[in-house]
FIMILUM-42363 format. One record per residue: x, y, z of N, C-alpha, C, O in turn; chain; residue number from 1. Coordinates in pm, 1 decimal. Example, Ala and Ser with C-alpha at 12.3 -4.5 7.8 and 13.67 -1.06 7.14 Angstrom:
2
1319.0, -569.0, 780.0, 1230.0, -450.0, 780.0, 1320.0, -330.0, 780.0, 1423.6, -331.9, 846.5, A, 1
1285.0, -225.0, 708.0, 1367.0, -106.0, 714.0, 1290.0, 3.0, 787.0, 1340.9, 113.8, 803.9, A, 2
This chain:
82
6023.7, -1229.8, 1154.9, 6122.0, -1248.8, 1049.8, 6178.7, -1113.4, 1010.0, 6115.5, -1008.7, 1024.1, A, 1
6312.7, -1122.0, 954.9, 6414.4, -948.3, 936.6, 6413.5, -975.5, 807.7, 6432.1, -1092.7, 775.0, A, 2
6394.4, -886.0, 717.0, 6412.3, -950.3, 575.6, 6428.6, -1008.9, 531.7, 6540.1, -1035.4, 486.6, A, 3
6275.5, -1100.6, 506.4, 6275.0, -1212.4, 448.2, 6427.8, -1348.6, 499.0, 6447.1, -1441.6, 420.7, A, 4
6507.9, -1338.4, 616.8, 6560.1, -1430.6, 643.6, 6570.6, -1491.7, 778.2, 6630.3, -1435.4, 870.0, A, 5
6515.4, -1601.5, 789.3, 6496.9, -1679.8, 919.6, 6608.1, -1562.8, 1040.2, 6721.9, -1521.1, 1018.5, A, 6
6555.5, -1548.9, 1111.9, 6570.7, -1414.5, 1267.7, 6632.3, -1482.2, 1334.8, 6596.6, -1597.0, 1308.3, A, 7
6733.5, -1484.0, 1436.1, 6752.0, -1571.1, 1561.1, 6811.8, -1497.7, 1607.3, 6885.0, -1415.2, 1552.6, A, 8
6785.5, -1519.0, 1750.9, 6804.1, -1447.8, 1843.5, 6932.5, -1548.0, 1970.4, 6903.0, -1622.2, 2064.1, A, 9
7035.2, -1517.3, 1931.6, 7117.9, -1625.9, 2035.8, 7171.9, -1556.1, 2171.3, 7221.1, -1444.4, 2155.0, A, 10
7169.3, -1605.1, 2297.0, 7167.1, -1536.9, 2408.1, 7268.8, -1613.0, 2451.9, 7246.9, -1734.0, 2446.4, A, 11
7323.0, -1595.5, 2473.7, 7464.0, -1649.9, 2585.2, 7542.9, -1535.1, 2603.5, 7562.3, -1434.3, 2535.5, A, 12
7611.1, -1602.2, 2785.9, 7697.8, -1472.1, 2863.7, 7846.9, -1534.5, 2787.8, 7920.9, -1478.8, 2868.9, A, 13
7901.5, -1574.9, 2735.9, 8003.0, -1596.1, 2658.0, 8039.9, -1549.6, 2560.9, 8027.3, -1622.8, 2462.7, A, 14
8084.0, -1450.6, 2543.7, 8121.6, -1384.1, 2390.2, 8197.5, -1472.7, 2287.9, 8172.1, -1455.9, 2168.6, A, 15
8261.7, -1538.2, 2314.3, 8303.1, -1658.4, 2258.9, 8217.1, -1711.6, 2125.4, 8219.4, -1703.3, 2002.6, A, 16
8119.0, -1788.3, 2263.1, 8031.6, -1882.8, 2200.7, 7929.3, -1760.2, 2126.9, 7949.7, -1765.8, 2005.7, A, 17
7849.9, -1676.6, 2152.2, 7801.7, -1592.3, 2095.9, 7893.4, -1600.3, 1918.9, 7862.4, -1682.4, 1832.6, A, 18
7986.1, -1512.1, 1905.4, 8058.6, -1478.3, 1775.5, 8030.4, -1577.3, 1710.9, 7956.1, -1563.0, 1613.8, A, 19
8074.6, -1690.8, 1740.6, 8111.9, -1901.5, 1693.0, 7991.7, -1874.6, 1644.1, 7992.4, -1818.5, 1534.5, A, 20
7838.9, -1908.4, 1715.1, 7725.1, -1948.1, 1654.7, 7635.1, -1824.2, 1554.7, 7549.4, -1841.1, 1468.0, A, 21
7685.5, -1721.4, 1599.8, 7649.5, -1586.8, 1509.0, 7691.5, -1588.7, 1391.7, 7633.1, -1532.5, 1299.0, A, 22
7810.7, -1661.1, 1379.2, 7851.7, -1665.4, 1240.5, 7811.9, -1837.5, 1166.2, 7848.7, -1856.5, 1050.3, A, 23
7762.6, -1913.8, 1216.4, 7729.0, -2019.0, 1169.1, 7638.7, -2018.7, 1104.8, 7637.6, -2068.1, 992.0, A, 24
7498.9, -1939.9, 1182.7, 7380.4, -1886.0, 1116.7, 7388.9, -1828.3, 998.6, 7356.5, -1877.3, 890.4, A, 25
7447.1, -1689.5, 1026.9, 7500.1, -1596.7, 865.4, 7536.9, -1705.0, 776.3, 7480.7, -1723.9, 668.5, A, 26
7643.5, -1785.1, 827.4, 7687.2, -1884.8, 720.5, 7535.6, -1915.4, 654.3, 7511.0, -1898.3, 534.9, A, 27
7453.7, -1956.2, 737.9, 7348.8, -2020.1, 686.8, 7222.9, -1906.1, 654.2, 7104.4, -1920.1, 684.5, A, 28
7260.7, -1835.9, 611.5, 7183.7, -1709.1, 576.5, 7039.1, -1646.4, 654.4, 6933.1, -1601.3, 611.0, A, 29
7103.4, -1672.5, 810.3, 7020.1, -1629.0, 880.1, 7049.4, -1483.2, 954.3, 7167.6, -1464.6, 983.2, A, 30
6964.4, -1387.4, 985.3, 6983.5, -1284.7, 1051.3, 6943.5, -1287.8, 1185.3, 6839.3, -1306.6, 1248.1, A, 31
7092.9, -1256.2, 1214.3, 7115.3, -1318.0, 1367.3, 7137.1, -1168.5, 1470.1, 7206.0, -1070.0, 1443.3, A, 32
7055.4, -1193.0, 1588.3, 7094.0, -1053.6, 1668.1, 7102.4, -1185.8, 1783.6, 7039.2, -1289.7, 1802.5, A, 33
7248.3, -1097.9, 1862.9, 7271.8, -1144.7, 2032.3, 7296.8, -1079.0, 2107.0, 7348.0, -967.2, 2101.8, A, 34
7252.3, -1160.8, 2217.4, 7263.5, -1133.6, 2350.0, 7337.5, -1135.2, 2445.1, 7427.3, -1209.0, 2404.7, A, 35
7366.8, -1101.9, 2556.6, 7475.2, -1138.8, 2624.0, 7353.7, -1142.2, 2794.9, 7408.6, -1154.1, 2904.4, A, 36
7289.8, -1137.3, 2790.7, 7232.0, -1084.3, 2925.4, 7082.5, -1075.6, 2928.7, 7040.1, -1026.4, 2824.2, A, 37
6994.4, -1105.4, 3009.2, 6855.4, -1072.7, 2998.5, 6795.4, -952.1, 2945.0, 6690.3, -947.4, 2881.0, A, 38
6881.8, -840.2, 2981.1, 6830.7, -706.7, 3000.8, 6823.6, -702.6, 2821.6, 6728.6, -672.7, 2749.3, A, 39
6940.5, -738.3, 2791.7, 6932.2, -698.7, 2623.4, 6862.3, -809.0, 2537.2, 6819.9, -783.1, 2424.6, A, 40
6851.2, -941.2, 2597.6, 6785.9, -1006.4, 2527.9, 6616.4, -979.7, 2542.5, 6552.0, -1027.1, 2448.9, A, 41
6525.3, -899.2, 2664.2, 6405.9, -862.1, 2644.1, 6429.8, -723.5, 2580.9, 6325.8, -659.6, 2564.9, A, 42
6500.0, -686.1, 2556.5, 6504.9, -530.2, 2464.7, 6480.7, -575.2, 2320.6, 6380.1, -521.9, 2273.8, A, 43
6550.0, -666.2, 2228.5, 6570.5, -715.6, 2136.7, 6384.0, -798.2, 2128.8, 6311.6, -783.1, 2030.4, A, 44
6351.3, -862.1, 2227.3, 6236.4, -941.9, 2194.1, 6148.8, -859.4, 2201.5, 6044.7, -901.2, 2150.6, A, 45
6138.6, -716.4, 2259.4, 6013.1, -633.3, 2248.5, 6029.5, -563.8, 2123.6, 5922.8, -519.9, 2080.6, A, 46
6126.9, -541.0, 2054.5, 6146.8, -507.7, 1918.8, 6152.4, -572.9, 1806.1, 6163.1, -518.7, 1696.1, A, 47
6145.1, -699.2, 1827.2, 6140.7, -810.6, 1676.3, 6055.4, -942.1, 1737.7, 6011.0, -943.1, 1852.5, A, 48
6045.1, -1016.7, 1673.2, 6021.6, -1138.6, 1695.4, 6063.0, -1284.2, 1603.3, 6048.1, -1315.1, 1485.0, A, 49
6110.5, -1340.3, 1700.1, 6221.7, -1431.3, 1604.0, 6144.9, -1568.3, 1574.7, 6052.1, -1615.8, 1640.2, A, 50
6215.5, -1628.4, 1443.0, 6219.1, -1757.0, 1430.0, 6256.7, -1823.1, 1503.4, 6183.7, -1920.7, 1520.5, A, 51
6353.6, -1819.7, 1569.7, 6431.3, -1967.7, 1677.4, 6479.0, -1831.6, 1747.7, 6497.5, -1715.9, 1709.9, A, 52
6491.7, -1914.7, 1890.6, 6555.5, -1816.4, 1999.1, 6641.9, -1915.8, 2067.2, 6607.0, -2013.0, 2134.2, A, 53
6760.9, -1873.8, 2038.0, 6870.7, -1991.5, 2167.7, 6940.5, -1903.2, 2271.7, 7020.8, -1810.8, 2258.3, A, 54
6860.0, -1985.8, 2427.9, 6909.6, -1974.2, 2498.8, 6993.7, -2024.3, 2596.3, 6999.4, -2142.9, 2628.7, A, 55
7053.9, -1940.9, 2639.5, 7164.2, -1999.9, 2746.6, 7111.1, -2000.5, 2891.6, 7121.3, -1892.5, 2949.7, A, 56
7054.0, -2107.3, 2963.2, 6909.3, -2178.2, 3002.7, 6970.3, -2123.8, 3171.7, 6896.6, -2111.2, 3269.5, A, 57
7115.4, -2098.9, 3170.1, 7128.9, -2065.4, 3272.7, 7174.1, -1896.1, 3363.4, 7227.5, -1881.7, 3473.4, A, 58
7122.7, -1781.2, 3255.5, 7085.8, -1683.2, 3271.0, 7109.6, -1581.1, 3460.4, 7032.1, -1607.8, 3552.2, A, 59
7169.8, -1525.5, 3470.0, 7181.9, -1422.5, 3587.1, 7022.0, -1371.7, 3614.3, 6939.2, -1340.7, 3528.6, A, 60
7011.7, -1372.9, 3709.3, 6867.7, -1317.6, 3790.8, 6760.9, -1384.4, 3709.5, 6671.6, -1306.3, 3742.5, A, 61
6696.8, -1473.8, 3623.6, 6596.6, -1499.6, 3551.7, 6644.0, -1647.7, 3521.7, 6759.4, -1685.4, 3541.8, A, 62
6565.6, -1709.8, 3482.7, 6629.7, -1832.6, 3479.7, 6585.5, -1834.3, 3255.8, 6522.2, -1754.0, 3187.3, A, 63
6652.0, -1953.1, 3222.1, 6586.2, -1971.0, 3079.4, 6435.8, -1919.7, 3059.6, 6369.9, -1831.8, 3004.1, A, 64
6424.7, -2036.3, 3144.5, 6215.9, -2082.1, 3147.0, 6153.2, -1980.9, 3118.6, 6060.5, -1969.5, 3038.5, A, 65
6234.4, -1850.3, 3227.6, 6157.2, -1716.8, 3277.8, 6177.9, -1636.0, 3173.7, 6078.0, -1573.5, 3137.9, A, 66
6259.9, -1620.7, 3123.8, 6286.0, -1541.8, 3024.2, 6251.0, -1573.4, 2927.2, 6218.5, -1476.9, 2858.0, A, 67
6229.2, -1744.5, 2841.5, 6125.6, -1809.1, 2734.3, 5979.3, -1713.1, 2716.5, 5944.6, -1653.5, 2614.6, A, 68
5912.8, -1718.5, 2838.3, 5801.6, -1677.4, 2844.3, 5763.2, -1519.8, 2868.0, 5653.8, -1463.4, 2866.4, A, 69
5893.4, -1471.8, 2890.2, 5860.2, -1323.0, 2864.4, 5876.9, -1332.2, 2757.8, 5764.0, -1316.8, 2711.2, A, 70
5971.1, -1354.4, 2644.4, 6004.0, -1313.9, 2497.6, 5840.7, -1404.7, 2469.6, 5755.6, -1339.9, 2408.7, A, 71
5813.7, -1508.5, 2501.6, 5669.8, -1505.6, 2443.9, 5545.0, -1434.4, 2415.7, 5450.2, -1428.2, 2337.4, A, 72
5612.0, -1368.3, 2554.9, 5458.6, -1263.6, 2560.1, 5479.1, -1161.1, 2503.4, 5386.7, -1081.5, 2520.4, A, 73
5608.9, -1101.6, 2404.0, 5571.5, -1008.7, 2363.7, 5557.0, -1034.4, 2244.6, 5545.0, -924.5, 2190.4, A, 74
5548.3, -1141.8, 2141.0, 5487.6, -1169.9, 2013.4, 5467.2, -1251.7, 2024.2, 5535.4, -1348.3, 2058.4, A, 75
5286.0, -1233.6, 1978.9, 5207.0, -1311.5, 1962.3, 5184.4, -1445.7, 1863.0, 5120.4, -1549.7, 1878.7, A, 76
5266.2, -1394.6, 1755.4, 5280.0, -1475.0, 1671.4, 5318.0, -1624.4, 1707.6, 5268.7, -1719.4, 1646.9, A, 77
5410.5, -1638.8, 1812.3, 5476.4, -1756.6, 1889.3, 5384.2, -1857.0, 1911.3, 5274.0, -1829.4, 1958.8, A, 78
5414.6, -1967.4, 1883.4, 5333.0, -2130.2, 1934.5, 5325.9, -2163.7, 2062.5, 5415.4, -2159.2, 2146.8, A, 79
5205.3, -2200.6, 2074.4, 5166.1, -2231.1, 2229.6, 5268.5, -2312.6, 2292.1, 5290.8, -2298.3, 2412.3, A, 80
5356.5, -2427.5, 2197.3, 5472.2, -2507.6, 2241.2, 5587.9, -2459.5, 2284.2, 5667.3, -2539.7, 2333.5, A, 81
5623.3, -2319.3, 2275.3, 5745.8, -2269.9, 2254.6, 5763.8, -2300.1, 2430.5, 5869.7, -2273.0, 2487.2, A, 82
C-alpha cells in the first residue's frame, strides 16, 4: 500500500488504455503506477507491492501468468490465490 491508498499497478502496451484506467482509479482515490512493458512492470513490483495488479495477459516475451508470479515473488505479503 502507497499512502495509506489502495496501490495498483495497471500494465498494458496501450497508452490509451493505460491514461483511461489510471485516471478512473485516482477518480477513485487510488494510487496508481503503470506500465507499459514487462521490463517496467518487474521494476515497479520489486519496489512496491500492490493491492490489485491489472494485467494485460498478453504481454511481449513473458506471458501474463509469467509475469503474475514473478511480481508474486517479490512480495510476500501476496495470497497464495493471486
Amino acid at each position: 500500500m502507497i499512502a495509506n491508498k489502495t496501490a495498483v499497478l495497471y500494465v498494458d502496451d496501450n497508452p490509451k488504455s493505460r491514461r483511461l484506467l489510471a485516471t478512473v482509479f485516482r477518480i477513485r482515490g487510488c494510487q496508481v503506477v503503470t506500465a507499459a512493458d514487462r521490463v517496467e512492470t518487474l521494476r515497479h513490483s520489486r519496489r512496491l507491492c500492490f493491492d490489485l495488479v491489472l494485467l494485460d495477459y498478453h504481454l511481449l516475451a513473458l506471458s501474463g501468468s509469467e509475469v503474475a508470479q514473478k511480481i508474486k515473488s517479490f512480495c510476500h505479503s501476496y495470497r497464495d490465490d493471486f
